[in-house]
N, C-alpha and C positions, 0 to 999 in steps of 0.2 A: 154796920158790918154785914158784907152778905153772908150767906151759908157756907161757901169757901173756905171762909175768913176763921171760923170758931166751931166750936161742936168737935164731935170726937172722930169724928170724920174732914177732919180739918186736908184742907190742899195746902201742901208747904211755895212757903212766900216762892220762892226761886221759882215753882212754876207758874203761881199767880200772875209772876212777872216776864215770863216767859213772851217778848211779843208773836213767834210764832204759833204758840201753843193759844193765846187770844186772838190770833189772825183766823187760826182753825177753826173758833169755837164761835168768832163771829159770821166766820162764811157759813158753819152747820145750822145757826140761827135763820141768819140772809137765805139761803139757799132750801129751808125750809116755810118760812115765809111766802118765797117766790113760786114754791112748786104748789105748795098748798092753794094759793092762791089763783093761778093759770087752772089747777085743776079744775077749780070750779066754772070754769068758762069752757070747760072742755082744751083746755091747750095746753102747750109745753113751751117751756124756753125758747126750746130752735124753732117754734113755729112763732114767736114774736121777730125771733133774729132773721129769719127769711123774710116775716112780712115787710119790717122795720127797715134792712134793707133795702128788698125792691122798692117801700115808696121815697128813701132816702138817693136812690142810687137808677132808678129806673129799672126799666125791664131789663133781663141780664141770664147769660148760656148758664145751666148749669153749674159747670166749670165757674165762671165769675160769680157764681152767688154763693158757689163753697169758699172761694177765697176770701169775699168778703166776710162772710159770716164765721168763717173760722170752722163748718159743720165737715165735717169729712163727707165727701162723692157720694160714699154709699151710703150714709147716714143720709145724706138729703136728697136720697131718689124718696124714703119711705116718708120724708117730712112732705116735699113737693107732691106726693102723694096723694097724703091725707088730706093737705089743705085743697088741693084740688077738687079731691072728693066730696069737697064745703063748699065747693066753686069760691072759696077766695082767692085762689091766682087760676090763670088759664096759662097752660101749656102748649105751646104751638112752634111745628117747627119751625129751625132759623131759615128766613129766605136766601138769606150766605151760602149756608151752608146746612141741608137738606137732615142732615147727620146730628145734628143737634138739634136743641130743643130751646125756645125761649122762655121764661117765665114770667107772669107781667101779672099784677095787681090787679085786680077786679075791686070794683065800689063797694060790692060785702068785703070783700079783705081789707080795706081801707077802716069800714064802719067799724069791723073785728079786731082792729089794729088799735082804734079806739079807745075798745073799750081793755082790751090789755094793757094797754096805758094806764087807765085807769086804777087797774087791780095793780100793777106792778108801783105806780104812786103811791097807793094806801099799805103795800107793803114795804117801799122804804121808807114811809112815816114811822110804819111800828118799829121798823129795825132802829130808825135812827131816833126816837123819841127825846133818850134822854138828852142829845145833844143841842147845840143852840145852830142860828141858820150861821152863823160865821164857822162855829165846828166843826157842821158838815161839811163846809165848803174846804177846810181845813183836810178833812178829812179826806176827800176825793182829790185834793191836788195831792196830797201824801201817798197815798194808796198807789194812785194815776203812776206817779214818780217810781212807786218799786215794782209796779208790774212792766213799764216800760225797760226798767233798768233789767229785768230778769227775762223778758218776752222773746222766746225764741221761736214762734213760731207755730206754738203749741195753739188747739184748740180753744176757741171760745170757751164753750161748753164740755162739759162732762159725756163720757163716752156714752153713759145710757139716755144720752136726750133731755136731761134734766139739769 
């Protein structure tokens, strides 16, 4: 039994079972994991989801890499920013169109894409430990299914970049 379960501090069953209320408690886990872990590479979320992106999707306006990414404009002038200021993407503007800005991957942001890979594998190992590889797989087509069924639109990412 976990600590939930018993003790005089007990969680009653109804919310044990609650799948929103475990949907919650697994993203606060996931979502701690994830940030924890970027931090220590010095990065955030939306700078894997812009690199991740551009080398999934190519060089792409501003405008195209918030859609893709899900980062709202002005969120991702400050991501496009900082990772600039890494030199992992270069900013240049569009020959199209003077008025815009392209953004394209550099070989550190590739390397740095990496190694976020990395971090972000070892923390869904821990999140998903106790489950078996057929589970998880279980588990992301389920998931996949109610975010798709409920997805209006909304942001990737959480409003503070994490």
């Amino acid at each position: 039994m976990t600590t939930e379960e018993n003790g005089p501090l007990a969680v009653p069953a109804r919310l044990r079972e609650l799948p929103s209320r475990l949907l919650g408690q697994a993203s606060t886990h996931a979502q701690r994991l994830v940030t924890e872990g970027l931090s220590g590479a010095d990065a955030r979320k939306w700078h894997y989801a812009a690199l991740v992106a551009l080398e999934e999707s190519g060089p792409a306006s501003q405008a195209a890499l918030s859609a893709r990414t899900g980062i709202h404009r002005s969120d991702l002038v400050a991501v496009i920013n900082e990772l600039a200021a890494r030199e992992l993407v270069e900013r240049t503007p569009d020959p199209e169109d003077r008025r815009r800005n392209v953004i394209t991957l550099t070989p550190p942001g590739r390397r740095q894409l990496r190694e976020l890979e990395q971090i972000l594998a070892a923390a869904q190992e821990e999140l998903l430990a106790p489950l078996s590889t057929q589970e998880r797989e279980q588990l992301v087509r389920l998931l996949g299914r109610i975010v798709d069924h409920h997805a209006h639109g909304d942001p990737v990412m959480g409003s503070d970049g994490r």
